[in-house]
C-alpha positions as CSV (number, residue, x, y, z in Angstrom):
1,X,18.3,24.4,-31.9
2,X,14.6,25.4,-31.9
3,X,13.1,26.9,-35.0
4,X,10.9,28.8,-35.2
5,X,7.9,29.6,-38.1
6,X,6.5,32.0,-40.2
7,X,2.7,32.6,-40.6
8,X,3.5,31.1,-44.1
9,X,5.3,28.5,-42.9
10,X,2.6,27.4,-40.7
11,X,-0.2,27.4,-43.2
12,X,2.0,24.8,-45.0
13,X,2.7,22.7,-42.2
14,X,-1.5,23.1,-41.7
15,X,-1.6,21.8,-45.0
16,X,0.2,18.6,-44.2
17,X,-2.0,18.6,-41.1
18,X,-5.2,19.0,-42.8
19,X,-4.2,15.2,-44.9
20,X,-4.3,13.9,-41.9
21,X,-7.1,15.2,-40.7
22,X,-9.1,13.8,-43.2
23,X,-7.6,10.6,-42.9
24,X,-8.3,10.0,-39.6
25,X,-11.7,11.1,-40.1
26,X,-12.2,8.5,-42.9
27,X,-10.3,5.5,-40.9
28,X,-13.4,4.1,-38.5
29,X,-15.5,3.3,-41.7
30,X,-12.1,0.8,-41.8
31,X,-12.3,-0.3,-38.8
32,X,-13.7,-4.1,-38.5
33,X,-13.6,-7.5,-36.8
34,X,-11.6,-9.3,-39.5
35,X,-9.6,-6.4,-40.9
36,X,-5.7,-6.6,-40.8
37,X,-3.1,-3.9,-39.4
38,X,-1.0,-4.5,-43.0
39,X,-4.2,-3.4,-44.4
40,X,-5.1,-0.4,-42.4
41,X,-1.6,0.8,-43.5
42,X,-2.1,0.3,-47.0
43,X,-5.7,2.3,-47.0
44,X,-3.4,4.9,-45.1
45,X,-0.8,5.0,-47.6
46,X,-3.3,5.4,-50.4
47,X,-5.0,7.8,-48.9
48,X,-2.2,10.0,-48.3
49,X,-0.5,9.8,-52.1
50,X,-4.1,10.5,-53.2
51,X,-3.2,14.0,-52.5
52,X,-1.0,15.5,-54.6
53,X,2.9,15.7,-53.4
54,X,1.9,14.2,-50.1
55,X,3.7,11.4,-48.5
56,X,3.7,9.2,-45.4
57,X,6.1,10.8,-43.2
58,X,6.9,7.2,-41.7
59,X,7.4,5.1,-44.7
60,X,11.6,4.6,-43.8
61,X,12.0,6.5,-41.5
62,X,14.7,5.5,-39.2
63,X,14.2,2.4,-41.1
64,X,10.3,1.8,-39.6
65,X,9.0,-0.2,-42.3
66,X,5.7,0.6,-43.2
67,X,3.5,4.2,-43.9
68,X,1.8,4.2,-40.3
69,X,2.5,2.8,-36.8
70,X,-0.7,0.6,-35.5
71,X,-0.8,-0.4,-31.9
72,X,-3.0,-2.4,-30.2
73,X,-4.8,-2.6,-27.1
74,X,-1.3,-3.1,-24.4
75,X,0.8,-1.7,-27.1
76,X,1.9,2.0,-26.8
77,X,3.5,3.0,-29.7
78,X,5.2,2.0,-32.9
79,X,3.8,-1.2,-33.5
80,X,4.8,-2.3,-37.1
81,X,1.3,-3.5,-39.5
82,X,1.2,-7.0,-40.4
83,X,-0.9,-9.6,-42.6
84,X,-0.8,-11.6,-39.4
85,X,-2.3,-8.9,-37.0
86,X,-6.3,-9.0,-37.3
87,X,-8.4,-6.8,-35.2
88,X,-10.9,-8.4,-32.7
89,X,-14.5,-7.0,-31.6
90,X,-13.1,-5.1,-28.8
91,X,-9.5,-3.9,-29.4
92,X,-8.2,-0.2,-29.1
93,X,-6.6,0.5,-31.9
94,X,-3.8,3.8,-31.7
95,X,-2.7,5.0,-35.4
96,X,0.0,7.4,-35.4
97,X,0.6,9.3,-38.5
98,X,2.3,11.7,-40.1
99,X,2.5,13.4,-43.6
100,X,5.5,15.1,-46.0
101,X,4.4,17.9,-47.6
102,X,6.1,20.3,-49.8
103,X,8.9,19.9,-47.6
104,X,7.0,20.0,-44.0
105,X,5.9,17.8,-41.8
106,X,2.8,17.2,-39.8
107,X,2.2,14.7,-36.8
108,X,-1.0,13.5,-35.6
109,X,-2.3,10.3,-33.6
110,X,-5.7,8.8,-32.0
111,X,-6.7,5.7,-30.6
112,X,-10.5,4.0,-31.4
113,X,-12.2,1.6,-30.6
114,X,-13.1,-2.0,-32.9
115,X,-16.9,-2.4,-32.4
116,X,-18.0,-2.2,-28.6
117,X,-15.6,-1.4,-26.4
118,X,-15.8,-1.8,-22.6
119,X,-16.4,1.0,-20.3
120,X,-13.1,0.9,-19.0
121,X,-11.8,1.6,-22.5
122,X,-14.2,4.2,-23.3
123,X,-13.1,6.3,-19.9
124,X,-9.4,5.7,-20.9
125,X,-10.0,7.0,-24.5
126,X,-11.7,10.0,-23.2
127,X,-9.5,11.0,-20.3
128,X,-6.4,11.1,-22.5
129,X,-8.4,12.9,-25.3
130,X,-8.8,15.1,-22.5
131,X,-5.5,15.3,-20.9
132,X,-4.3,16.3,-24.6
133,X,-6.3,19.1,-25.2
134,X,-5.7,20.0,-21.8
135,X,-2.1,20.4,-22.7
136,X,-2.6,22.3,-25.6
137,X,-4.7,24.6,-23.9
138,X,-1.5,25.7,-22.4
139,X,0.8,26.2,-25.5
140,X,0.6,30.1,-25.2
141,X,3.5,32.5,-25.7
142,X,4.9,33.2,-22.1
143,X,4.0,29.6,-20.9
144,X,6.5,26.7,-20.3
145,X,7.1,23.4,-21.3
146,X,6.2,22.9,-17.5
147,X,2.5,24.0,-18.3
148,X,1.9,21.7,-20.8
149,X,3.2,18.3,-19.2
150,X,1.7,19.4,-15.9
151,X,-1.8,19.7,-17.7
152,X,-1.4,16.5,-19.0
153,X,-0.5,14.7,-16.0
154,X,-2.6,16.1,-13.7
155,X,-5.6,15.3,-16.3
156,X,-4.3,11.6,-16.6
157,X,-3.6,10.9,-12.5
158,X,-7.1,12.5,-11.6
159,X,-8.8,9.8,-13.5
160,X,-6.4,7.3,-11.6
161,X,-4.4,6.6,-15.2
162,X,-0.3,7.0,-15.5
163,X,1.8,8.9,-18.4
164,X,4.2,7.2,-20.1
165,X,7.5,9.1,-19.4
166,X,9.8,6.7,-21.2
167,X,8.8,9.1,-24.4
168,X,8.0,12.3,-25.1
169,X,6.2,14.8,-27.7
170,X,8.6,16.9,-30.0
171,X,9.4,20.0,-32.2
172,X,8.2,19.8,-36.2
173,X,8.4,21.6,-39.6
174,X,11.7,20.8,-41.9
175,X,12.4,17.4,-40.2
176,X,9.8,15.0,-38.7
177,X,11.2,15.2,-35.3
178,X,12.8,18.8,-34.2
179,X,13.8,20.4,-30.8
180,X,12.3,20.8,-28.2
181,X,11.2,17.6,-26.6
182,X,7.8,17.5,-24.8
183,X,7.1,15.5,-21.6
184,X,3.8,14.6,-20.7
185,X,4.3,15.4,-17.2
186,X,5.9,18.1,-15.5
187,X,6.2,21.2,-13.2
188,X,4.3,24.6,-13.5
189,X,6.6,27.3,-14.2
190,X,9.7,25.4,-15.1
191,X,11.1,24.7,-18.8
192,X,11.9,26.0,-22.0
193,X,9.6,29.7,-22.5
194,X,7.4,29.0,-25.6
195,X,7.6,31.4,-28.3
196,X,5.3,33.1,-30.8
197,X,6.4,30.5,-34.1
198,X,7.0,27.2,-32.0
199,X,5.4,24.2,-33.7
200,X,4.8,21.1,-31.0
201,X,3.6,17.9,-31.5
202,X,2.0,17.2,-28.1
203,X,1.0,13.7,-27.8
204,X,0.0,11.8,-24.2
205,X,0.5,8.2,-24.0
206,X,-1.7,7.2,-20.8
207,X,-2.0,3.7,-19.7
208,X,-4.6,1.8,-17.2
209,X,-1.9,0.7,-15.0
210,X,1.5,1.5,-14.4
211,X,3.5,4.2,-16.7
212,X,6.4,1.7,-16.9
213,X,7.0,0.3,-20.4
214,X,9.6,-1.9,-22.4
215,X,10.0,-2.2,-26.1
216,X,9.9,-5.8,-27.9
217,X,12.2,-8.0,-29.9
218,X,11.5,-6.3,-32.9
219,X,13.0,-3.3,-31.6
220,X,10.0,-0.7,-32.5
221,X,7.0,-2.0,-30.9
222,X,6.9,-0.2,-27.3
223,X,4.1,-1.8,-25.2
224,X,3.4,-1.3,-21.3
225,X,5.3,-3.5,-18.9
226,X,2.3,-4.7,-17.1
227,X,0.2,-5.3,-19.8
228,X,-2.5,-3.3,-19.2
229,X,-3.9,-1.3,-22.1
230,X,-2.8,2.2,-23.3
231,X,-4.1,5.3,-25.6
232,X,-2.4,7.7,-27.9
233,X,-3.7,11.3,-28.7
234,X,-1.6,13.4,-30.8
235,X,-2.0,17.0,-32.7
236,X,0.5,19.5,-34.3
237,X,-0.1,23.0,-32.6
238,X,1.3,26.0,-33.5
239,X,2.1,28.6,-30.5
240,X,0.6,31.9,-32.5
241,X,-0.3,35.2,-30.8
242,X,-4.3,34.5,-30.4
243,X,-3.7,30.7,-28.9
244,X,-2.7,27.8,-29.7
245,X,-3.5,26.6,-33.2
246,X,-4.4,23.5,-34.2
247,X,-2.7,21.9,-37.8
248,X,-4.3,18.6,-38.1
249,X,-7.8,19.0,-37.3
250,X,-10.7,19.7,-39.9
251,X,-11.0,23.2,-41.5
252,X,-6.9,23.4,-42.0
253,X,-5.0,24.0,-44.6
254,X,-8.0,23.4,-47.1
């Protein structure tokens, strides 16, 4: 069943959105040759409980065991921090996020770059960047599901990159994860009619190969199957009247 918001209940989802916007402002200062994924997660963490009521969405959930999910360079999603994982002049590094407030939820990821970064890397960060906004540019009342995936896609193949398909962006608000899902590719036209109220986290997961991937032994960390590098771009976006409205970016929810 898809819920859907109030004005009021957007502004507090916005509010949980606006934590995250200032973390992930604040995390490239952190990022270093040297520095470790377990302690990315606990400056994350920190940051988060430094704001009154807030926590990290993550921390437990479905038993994940840490506040934020850090992946690196051919790693996708989910990847758990660790003591043992230190970043290298070079990497891509994707931190997905999200924060409990007051009851709601809010969603957000990005991928950066440790140091330099090749030029490869810098056209893949870009392009899904791109392909992500491009999506949300379609989350208007009277659009489909369709629009959004399609804008994504299309974004992502023109610069000769894949979607991953394998997983999907998602409803938000009471629970961390709500109806309806949303692919990252699709077909003009066709799916669910959004609706003034609708709060989506849409969130592309390109790759520099192939869009296949598998998930590892440790049963969280998803990486692609040929190795090749991949970047994650994630916002929660509200489907209001005037246009989509983003809830974790600067400027909202104070």
């Amino acid at each position: 069943m898809i819920s859907l918001k109030t004005p009021q209940e957007i502004e507090a989802i916005g509010r949980a959105g606006g934590i995250l916007a200032r973390l992930f402002e604040a995390l490239p200062a952190q990022l270093r040759p040297g520095v470790t994924t377990a302690e990315l997660d606990a400056f994350a963490d920190g940051f988060i409980r430094d704001h009154e009521g807030a926590e990290p969405a993550f921390k437990g959930l479905y038993g994940f065991p840490k506040s934020v999910c850090i992946s690196l360079n051919n790693e996708v999603v989910h990847g758990i921090p660790s003591a043992g994982r230190t970043l290298k002049e070079g990497d891509l590094v994707s931190f997905d996020a999200g924060v409990k407030l007051e009851g709601w939820y809010a969603d957000a990821a990005v991928t950066l770059g440790v140091g330099e970064i090749d030029d490869e890397a810098n056209r893949l960060l870009e392009v899904t960047r791109e392909a992500m906004h491009r999506g949300i540019a379609h989350a208007l009342p009277g659009n489909r599901l369709g629009d959004i995936g399609h804008a994504v896609q299309r974004t992502a193949e023109a610069a000769g990159f894949s979607v991953v398909r394998d997983l999907v962006g998602h409803g938000i608000g009471r629970a961390p994860h709500e109806e309806p899902q949303v692919p990252n590719f699709g077909r003009p036209g066709k799916g669910l009619v959004l609706e003034v109220g609708m709060v989506l986290c849409i969130e592309p997961m390109v790759n520099e190969g192939r869009p296949e991937v598998r998930t590892l032994p440790d049963r969280w960390t998803v990486v692609t199957a040929d190795r090749r590098r991949s970047a994650h771009f994630e916002h929660t976006v509200a489907v209001v009247a005037g246009g989509p409205k983003i809830l974790t970016s600067l400027g909202v929810g104070g």
